[in-house]
Each structure stands twice: as structure tokens, then as C-alpha cells.
N, C-alpha and C positions, 0 to 999 in steps of 0.2 A: 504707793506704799511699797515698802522693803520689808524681805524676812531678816535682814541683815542686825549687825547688833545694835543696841541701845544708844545712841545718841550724847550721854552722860560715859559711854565708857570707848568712847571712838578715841582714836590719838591725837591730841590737839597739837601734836607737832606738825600735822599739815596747815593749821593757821597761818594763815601772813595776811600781810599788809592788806588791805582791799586796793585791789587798781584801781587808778583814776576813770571816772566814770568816762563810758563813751556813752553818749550824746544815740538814741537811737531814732531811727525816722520817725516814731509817734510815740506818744506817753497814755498809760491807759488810764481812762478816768478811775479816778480811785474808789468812786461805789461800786465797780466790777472786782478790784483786784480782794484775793481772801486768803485767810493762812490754812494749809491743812493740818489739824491740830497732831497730828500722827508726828510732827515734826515737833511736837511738844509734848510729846507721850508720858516724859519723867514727870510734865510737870503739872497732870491732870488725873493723878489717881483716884484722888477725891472729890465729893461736889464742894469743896472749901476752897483746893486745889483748882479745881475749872472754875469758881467764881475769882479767884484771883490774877490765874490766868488770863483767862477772857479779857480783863478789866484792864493786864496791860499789854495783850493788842492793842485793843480800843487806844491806848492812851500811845502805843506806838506809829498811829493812824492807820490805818487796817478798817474796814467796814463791814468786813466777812468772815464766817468760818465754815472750812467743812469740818465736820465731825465724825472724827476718827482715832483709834487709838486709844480713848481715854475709858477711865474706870467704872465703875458702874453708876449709874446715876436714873434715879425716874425722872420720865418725860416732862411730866410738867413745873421740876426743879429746875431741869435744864432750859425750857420755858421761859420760865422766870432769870434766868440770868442771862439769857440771851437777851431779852428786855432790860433788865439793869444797867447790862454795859453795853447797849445801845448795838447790838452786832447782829448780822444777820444771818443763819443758818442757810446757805447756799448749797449744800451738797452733803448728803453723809456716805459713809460705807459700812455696808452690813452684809454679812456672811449669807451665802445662796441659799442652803439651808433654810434660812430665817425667813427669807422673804420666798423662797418657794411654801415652806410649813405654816408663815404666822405671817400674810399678806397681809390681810384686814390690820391687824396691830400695827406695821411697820405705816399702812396707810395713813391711822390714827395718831401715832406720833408724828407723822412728818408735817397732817393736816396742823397740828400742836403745835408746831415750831414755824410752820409760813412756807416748809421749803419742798420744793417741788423733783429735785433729785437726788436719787440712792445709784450706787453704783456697790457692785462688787469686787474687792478687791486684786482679783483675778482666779485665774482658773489652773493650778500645778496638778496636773497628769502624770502617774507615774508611766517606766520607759513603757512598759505594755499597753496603755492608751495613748500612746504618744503617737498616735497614728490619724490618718484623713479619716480611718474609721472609728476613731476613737474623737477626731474632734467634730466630725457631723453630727455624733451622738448629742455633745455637749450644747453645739447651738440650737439645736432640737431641742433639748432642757430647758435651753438658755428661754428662747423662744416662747414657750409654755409656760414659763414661770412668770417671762414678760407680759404676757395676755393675762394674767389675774389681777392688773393691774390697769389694765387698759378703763379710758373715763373716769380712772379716781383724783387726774392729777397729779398724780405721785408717778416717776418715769424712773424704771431699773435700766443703767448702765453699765458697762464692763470698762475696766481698769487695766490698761496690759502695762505688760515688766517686758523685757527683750528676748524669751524663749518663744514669743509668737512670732517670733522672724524666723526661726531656727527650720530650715529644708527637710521637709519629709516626701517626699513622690514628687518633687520638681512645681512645690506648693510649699505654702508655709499656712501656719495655722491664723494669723490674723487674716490671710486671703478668704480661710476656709470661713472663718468666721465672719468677718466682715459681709464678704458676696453674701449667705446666710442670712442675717440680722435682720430681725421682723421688725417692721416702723411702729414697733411698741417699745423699740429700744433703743440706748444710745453709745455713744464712746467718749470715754475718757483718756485722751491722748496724753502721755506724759513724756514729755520729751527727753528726757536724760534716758530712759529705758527703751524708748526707738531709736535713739541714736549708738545706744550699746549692743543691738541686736545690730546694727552692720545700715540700719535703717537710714533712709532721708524725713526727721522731722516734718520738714514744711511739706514735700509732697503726700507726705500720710494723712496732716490736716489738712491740706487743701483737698482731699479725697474723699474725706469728708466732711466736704461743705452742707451743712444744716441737720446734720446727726453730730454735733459735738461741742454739746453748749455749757462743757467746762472742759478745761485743759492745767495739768499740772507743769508747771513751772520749775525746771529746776536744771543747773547748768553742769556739765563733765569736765574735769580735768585731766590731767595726763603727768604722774610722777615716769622718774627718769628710769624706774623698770619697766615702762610701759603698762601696767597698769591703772587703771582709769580710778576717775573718786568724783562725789557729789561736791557740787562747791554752790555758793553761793551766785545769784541771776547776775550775769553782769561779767564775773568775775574766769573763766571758764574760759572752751572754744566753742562753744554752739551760737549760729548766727541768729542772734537775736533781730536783727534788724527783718531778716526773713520769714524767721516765725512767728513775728508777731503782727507783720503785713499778712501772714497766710490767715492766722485766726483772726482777723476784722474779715478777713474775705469770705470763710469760712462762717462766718454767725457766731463765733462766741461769747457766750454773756459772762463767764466768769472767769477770771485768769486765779486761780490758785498756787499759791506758792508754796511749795513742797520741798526739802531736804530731810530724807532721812537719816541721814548721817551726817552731823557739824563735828568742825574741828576746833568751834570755838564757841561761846555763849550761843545755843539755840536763840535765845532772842535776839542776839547781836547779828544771826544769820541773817531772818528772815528781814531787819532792818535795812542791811546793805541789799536784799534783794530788792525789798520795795524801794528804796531810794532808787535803784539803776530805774525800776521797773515805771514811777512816775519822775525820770528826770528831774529829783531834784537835789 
């Protein structure tokens, strides 16, 4: 997930053409691959809005959603149309707060929906926490919050963006956290934001191999000021062929396709992403 702006008001003057597909060493079976609706945030305000939604992933072949971003909705509406349009709730994200204060509830819903991971969508430390002692504090939270959770089936993971790369005492904070992380938790790699932190994708997942059993999907480009942007899976410079040898090796069970900023039809995105992403 992005703090960045809305998706509907990005410049679709970085649209172009989709390149020709490369061919990558494996295609992933398509009951794994999921959208994360965050990438469809304009177009799920409502429960009318996420019933129509939903309905055309499904009908763009998709199998999965995490849930994220969207308006407010009860549990067992959302339930119910996860069941209608045949999709399956694979991950959601829910604010730390929530599931530190209202565990039991957040347990209730997920038992409600089938889906066995929550992640948080990361952790912004202002500069005075910005420190090894401000983030020990955090995975100590982290950690704590993780154990009220332990045995329910329901597993809190964290979500980084690329300021957990960023050098504080000759450490960065995903080290701090990572070494840290009680096996009541897990990680949510997203590769466009470790590879903006100055990161190596594929050695982060292979790192953690069997703590990271969803991965957000989403490719970096490079305009001529230098500059980086979200682009569509495929279309980019991140080797896909590598990251996605790393996560079979790794254990992931769900590849999510993520863009939080399109330069052109949100659904048109996530389409050319699936296409690259099962080869066809």
C-alpha cells in the first residue's frame, strides 16, 4: 500500500503501449495469483461498488482478493459477495490499533470470510522514533499484538514500503525488525518498495523463506529525470524471472498484484499484469 495519491487523479500521460510480453521461467497457477483491492480503491466505496467490482475481476480471471482500501462495509455483506463472485479473500490489511484493541473481532471476520492473513500496512515513525530504539520498541508491540492472536488461525503480518531500508546506527530497520519477529508473525514483501529502498527483491524473499506466504507484486520504472513510477508486472525493470524463482523457493502461496498508482484504466493495469504474470 501507498500514502501516495489516488489512482483516478495520477497522470495517464505515463501510459504507453504495453511491451511485448517476456516469456518468464514459470507461470504461477492462477488459484494463487490475487488483486489487492487498494489498487481499486476509487472503485469500492460502496457495498454496490465492491459487489461490482469483485464481479469484474472474477470476470477478468483473478481468483483472489486482498482487502484493502475499500469503504465501509459488514462482514457478513462482504461474505456474501465474496461467495457470489466466486473469489476468495486471501489477505486483508487492518490498521495495528485495530487488531492490537479489537483481536477477537478482526478474528471473527476473517474466520467469516475463510481467510487466514491480516497484515498491517506498515509502521511511519516520526524522525524522533526514527531510531534502533524506537524500532525495538515497535517489534516488541509488534510481537505482543502477534500473540493475541496465536491458535486462532488468523496470522498478523507487516507490510513494508522502502524507509525500512533507510541506515540508522549501521542497521536499518527491516533488519531490526525482521531478526526481532516472533513466529506468531509474518511478512509481506512488496517488491516495487524494496527495490526503492536501494534493496535486492529476490534476496529479501529468499530470506525469508517460510515467513512470507503473500508477496505484493508490482513493477518500477524509471522517467528520463530519474525518477521512479509503479508500472504495470511485466512492463518495468525488476527481474521478474528471479523474483519469482525466489518466491516458489520461499513458500509463497499467494502472489498479489498490487499498483497503487495507474497511468491508465486500473483494470486495464492489473490485466496486463496478470497476463505477463500467467504467460498468456
Amino acid at each position: 500500500m501507498d500514502l501516495c495519491k489516488s489512482s483516478g487523479q495520477a497522470a495517464r500521460g505515463l501510459a504507453t503501449k504495453p511491451l511485448a510480453r517476456t516469456i518468464v521461467w514459470m507461470s504461477i497457477p492462477t488459484h494463487q495469483l490475487a488483486v489487492q483491492l487498494y489498487t481499486l480503491r476509487d472503485f469500492t466505496k460502496t457495498p454496490a461498488d465492491i459487489f461490482s467490482t469483485l464481479k469484474k475481476v472474477k470476470e477478468m480471471g483473478y481468483d483472489a482478493v486482498q482487502v484493502s482500501g475499500t469503504g465501509p462495509i459488514k462482514a457478513s455483506e462482504l461474505a456474501k459477495i465474496l461467495g457470489d463472485t466466486g473469489l476468495v479473500c486471501c489477505a486483508t490489511h487492518t490498521g495495528f490499533d485495530r487488531l492490537h484493541q479489537k483481536s477477537q473481532e478482526v478474528i471473527d471476520e476473517h474466520r467469516l470470510w475463510g481467510c487466514e492473513y491480516v497484515a498491517i500496512g506498515g509502521h511511519f515513525p516520526d524522525a524522533q522514533n526514527f531510531t534502533v530504539a524506537g524500532w525495538n520498541k515497535f517489534v516488541s508491540d509488534f510481537n505482543q499484538m502477534a500473540s493475541l492472536f496465536r491458535g486462532s488461525g488468523v496470522h498478523p503480518g507487516y507490510h513494508n514500503h522502502s524507509h525500512e531500508f533507510a541506515k540508522i546506527d549501521g542497521t536499518t530497520p527491516w533488519k531490526i525488525f525482521t531478526d526481532g519477529l516472533s513466529a506468531d508473525a509474518w511478512l509481506e514483501i512488496d517488491t516495487y518498495w524494496v527495490q526503492h529502498g536501494g534493496a535486492d527483491p529476490i534476496q529479501h524473499i529468499r530470506a525469508a523463506k517460510g515467513k512470507v506466504p503473500c508477496v505484493h507484486l508490482k513493477d518500477m520504472g524509471i522517467k528520463p529525470d530519474r525518477t521512479h513510477y509503479m508500472m504495470e508486472v511485466g512492463q518495468g525493470n525488476l527481474n521478474w524471472t528471479g523474483i519469482l524463482q525466489a518466491c516458489q523457493e520461499a513458500g509463497v502461496k499467494w502472489y498479489i498484484v498490487e499498483q497503487d498508482t495507474c497511468y491508465r484504466d486500473p483494470f486495464e493495469s492489473l490485466k496486463i499484469s496478470r497476463d505477463f504474470l500467467l504467460n498468456t
